[in-house]
GUVOMAR-990445 format. One record per residue (C-alpha): residue number from 1; x, y, z; residue in one letter. Coordinates in Angstrom, 3 decimals, m for minus. Each point is the difference from the previous one (the first is absolute). Layout:
% residues N
+-----+----------+----------+----------+---------+
! num !        X !        Y !        Z ! residuo !
+-----+----------+----------+----------+---------+
! NUM !        X !        Y !        Z !       A !
...
+-----+----------+----------+----------+---------+
***
This chain:
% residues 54
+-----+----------+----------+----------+---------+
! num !        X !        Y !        Z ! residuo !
+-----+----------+----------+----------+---------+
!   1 !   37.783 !  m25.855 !  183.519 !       X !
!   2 !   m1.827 !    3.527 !    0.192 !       X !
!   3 !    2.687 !    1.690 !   m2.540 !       X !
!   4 !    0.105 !   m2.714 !   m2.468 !       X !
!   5 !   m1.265 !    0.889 !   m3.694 !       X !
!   6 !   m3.387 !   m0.469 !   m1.348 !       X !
!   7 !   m3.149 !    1.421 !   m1.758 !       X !
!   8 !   m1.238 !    1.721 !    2.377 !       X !
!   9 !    4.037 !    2.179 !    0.652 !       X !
!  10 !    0.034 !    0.507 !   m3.931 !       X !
!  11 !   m3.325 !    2.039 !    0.569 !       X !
!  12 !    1.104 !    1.717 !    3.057 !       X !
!  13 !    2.871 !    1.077 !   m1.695 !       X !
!  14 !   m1.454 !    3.070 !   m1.904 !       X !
!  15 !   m2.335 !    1.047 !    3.448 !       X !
!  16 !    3.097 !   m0.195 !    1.777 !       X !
!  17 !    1.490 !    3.151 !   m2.164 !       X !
!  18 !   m3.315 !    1.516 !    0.207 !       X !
!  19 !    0.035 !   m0.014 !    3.639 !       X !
!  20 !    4.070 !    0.888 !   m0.030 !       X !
!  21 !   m0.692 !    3.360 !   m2.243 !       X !
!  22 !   m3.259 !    0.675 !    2.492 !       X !
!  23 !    2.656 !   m0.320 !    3.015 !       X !
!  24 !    2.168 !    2.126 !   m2.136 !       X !
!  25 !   m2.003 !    2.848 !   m0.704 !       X !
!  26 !   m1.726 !    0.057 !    3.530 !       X !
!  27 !    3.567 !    0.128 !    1.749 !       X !
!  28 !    1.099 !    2.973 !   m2.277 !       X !
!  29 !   m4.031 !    1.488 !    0.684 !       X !
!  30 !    1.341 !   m0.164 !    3.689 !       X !
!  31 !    3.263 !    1.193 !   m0.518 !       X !
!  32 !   m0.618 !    2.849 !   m1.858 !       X !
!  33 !   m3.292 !    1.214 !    2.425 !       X !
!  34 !   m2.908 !   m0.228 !   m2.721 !       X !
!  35 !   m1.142 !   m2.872 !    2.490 !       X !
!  36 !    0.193 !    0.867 !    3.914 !       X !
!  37 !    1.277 !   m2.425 !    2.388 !       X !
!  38 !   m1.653 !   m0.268 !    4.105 !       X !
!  39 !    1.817 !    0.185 !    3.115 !       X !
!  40 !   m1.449 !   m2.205 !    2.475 !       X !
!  41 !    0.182 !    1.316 !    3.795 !       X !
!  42 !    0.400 !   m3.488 !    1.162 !       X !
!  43 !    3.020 !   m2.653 !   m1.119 !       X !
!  44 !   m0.937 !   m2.448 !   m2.505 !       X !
!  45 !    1.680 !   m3.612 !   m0.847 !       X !
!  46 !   m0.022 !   m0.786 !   m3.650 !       X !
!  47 !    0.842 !   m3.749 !   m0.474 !       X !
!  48 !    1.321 !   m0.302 !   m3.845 !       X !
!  49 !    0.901 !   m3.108 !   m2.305 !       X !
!  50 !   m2.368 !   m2.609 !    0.863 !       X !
!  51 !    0.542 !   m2.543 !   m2.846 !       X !
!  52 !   m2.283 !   m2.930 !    1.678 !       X !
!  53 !   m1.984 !   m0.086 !    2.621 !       X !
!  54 !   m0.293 !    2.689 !    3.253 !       X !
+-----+----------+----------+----------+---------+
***
């Protein structure tokens, strides 16, 4: 039901690689120090790959 085809996927489609080069180019910003990443002093839980709901 939420991956099925429509108007609205066709013109996510082409924001979708816009957003996919922006990872891109961020992770390799990162990577290659022209962007600095923070330690934090205290641990931190990241929960990832929420598709519906929370």
């Amino acid at each position: 039901m939420y991956y099925s085809k429509s108007s609205a996927s066709l013109f996510l489609l082409p924001l979708s690689a816009i957003f996919f080069l922006i990872s891109l180019i961020r992770k390799y910003l990162y990577r290659f120090n022209f962007l600095k990443s923070f330690k934090f002093k205290v641990p931190v839980v990241i929960v990832g790959n929420i598709t519906l709901g929370g």
